[in-house]
C-alpha positions in Angstrom: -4.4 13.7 11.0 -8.2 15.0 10.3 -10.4 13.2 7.5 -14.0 12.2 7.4 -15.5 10.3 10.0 -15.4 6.8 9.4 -17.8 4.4 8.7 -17.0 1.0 10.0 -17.0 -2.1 7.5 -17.8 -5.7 8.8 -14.1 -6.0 8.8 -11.6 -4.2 6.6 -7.9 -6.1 5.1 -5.6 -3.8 4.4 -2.7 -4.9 1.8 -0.4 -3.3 0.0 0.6 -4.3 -3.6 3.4 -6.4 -3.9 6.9 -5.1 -5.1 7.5 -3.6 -8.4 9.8 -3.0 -10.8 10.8 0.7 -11.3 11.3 2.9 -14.4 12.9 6.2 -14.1 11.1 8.9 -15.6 8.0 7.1 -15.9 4.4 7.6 -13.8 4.7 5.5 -11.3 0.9 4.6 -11.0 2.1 2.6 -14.0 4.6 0.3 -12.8 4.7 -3.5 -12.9 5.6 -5.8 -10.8 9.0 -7.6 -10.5 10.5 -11.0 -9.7 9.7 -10.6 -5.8 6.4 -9.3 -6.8 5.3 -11.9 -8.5 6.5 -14.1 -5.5 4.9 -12.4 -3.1 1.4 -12.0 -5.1 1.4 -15.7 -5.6 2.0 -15.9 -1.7 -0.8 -14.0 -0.9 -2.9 -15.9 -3.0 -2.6 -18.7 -0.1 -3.1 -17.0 2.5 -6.4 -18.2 4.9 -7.8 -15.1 6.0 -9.1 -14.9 2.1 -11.5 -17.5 3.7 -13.6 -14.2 5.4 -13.6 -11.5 1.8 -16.8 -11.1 0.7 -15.5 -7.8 -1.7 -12.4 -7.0 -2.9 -11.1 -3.7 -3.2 -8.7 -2.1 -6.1 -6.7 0.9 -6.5 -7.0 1.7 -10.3 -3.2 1.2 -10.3 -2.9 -1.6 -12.4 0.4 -2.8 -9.9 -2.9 -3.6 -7.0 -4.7 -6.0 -9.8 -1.6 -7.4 -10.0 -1.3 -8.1 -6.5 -4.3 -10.3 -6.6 -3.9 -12.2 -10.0 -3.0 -15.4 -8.8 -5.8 -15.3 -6.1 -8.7 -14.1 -9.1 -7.2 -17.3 -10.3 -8.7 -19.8 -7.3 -11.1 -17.4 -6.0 -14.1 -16.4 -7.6 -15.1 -12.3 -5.3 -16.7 -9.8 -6.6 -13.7 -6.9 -7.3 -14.4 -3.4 -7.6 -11.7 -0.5 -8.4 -11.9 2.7 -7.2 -9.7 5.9 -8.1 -9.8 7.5 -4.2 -7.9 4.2 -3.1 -5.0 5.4 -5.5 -1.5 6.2 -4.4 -0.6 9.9 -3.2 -0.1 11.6 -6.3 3.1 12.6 -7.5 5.1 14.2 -10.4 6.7 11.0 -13.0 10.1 12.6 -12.9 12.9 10.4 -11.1 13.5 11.7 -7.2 16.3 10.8 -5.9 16.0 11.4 -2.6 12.5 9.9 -2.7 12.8 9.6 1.7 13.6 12.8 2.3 10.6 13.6 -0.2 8.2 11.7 1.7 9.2 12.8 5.0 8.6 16.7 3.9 5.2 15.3 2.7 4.6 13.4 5.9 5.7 16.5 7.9 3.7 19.2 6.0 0.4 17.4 5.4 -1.6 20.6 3.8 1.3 21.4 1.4 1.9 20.3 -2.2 5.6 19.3 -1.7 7.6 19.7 -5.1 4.3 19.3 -7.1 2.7 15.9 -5.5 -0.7 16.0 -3.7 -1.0 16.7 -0.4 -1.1 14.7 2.2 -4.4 15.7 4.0 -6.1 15.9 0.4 -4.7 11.9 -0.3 -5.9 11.2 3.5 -9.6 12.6 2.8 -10.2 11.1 -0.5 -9.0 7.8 0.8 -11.1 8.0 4.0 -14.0 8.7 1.8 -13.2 5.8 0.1 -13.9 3.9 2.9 -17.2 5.3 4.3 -18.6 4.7 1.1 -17.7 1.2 0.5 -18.9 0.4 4.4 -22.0 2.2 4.3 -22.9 0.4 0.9 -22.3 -3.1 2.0 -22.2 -2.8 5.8 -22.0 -6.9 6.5 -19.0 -7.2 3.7 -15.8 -8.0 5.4 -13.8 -6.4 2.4 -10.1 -6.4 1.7 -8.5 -3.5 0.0 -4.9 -3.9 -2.2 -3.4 -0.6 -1.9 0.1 1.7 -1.4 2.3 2.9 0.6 1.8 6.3 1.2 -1.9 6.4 1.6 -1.8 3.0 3.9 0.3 4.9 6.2 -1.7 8.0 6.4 -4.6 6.0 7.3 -2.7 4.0 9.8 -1.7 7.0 11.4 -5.2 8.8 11.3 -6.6 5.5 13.1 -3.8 5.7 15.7 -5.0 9.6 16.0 -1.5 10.4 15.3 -0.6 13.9 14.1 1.5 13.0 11.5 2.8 9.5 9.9 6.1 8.0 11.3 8.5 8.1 8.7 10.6 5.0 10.3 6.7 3.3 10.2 6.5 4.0 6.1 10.2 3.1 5.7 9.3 -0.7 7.9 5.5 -1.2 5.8 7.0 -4.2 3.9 5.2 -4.8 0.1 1.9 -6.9 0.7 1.9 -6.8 4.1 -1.4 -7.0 5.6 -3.4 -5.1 8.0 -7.0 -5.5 10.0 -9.1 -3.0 10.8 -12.4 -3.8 12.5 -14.9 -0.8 14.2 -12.4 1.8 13.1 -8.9 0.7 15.2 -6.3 -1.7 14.2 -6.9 -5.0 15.6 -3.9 -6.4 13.7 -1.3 -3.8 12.5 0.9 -4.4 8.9 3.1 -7.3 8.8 3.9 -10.0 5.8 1.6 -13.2 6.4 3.5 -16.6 6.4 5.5 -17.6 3.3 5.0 -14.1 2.0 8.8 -12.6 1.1 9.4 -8.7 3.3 10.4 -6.5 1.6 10.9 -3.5 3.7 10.9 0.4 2.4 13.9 2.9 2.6 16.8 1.4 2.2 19.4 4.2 3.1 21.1 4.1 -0.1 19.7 3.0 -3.8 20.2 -0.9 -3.5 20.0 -3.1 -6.3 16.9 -3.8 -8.2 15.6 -7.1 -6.8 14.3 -8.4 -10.3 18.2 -9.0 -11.0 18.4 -11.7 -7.9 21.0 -9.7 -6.1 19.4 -8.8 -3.3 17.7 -12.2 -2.8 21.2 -13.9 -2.3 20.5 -14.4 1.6 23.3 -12.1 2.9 20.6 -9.7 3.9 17.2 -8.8 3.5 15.4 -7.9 -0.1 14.8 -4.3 -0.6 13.6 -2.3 -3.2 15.1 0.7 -4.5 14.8 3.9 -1.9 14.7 6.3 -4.8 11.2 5.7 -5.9 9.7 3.6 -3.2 5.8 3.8 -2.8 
């Protein structure tokens, strides 16, 4: 994966928003979060590497404010939102094989695939992103609340790997947390302590989690395949 070169913050969190509740038919840049959301923002809200933020870093996706509420609720950081952080844009009609979507997207990074933005484009603006937040506060150790899609073309940019691993999307659990320090990986995505995984790409459509279902301890929490981010 090509982007811009990268300026290196202080240090750089990477998290994605929490889980979310989806709604066929509906822009997905609009979506709220559910039940397991909500658990796993408030979650996050304890964890101690918020000890280190200086800045915090938005998506204008309302679902990555979201992700932080309970925190803006102890923490007093200064919290800025910024449209190249957004997810990979896509059409708002229902896809139902949302996986085999993504891995078209994944595969042919300089293509719009059935009308969404293309990879590399996503990639550049998000990269962009990045050197301009660095080279304006260069001693900030920021943390940036983000997606799916775009996390894992960044991932796979910093790895200098050609394309994203579509098993490596499918296993980047909702507000699992990265570090990035001098432009590698020093800690790659995983759910802190406490915080509920919630894994991508289930096989088949599984039950919303907001109904409990999925939570009953027979297996592991997932949220819809159809429509994951």
């Amino acid at each position: 994966m090509t982007a811009t070169e990268i300026s290196s913050p202080r240090k750089l969190y990477l998290i994605a928003h929490a889980c979310t509740r989806q709604v066929p038919n509906t822009d997905a840049a609009l979506w709220q979060l559910n039940e397991l959301g909500n658990r796993q923002a408030a979650a996050l809200a304890r964890q101690p590497f918020w000890d280190e933020v200086d800045r915090l870093l938005l998506s204008c996706e309302p679902k990555t404010r979201l992700t932080v509420a309970p925190l803006l609720q102890r923490r007093d950081l200064p919290v800025e939102e910024d449209s190249r952080f957004d997810e990979l844009h896509r059409t708002p009609e229902w896809t139902y094989d949302y996986t085999a979507r993504v891995a078209q997207v994944f595969r042919r990074p300089r293509e719009s695939i059935g009308g969404w933005e293309p990879a590399a484009a996503a990639l550049f603006r998000f990269c962009e992103g990045i050197d301009d937040w660095a080279s304006r506060h260069p001693h900030d150790t920021m943390a940036l609340v983000g997606h799916g899609l775009t996390f894992s073309l960044y991932r796979a940019h910093l790895l200098g790997l050609p394309n994203v691993v579509l098993n490596d999307w499918q296993q980047l659990s909702f507000a699992a947390v990265a570090c990035v320090q001098g432009g590698q990986i020093v800690e790659d995505f995983a759910v802190p302590h406490g915080v509920p995984h919630i894994p991508r790409g289930a096989p088949s459509p599984a039950v919303d989690p907001e109904d409990g279902q999925a939570d009953s301890g027979l297996e592991e929490p997932r949220c819809p395949s159809n429509a994951l981010e």
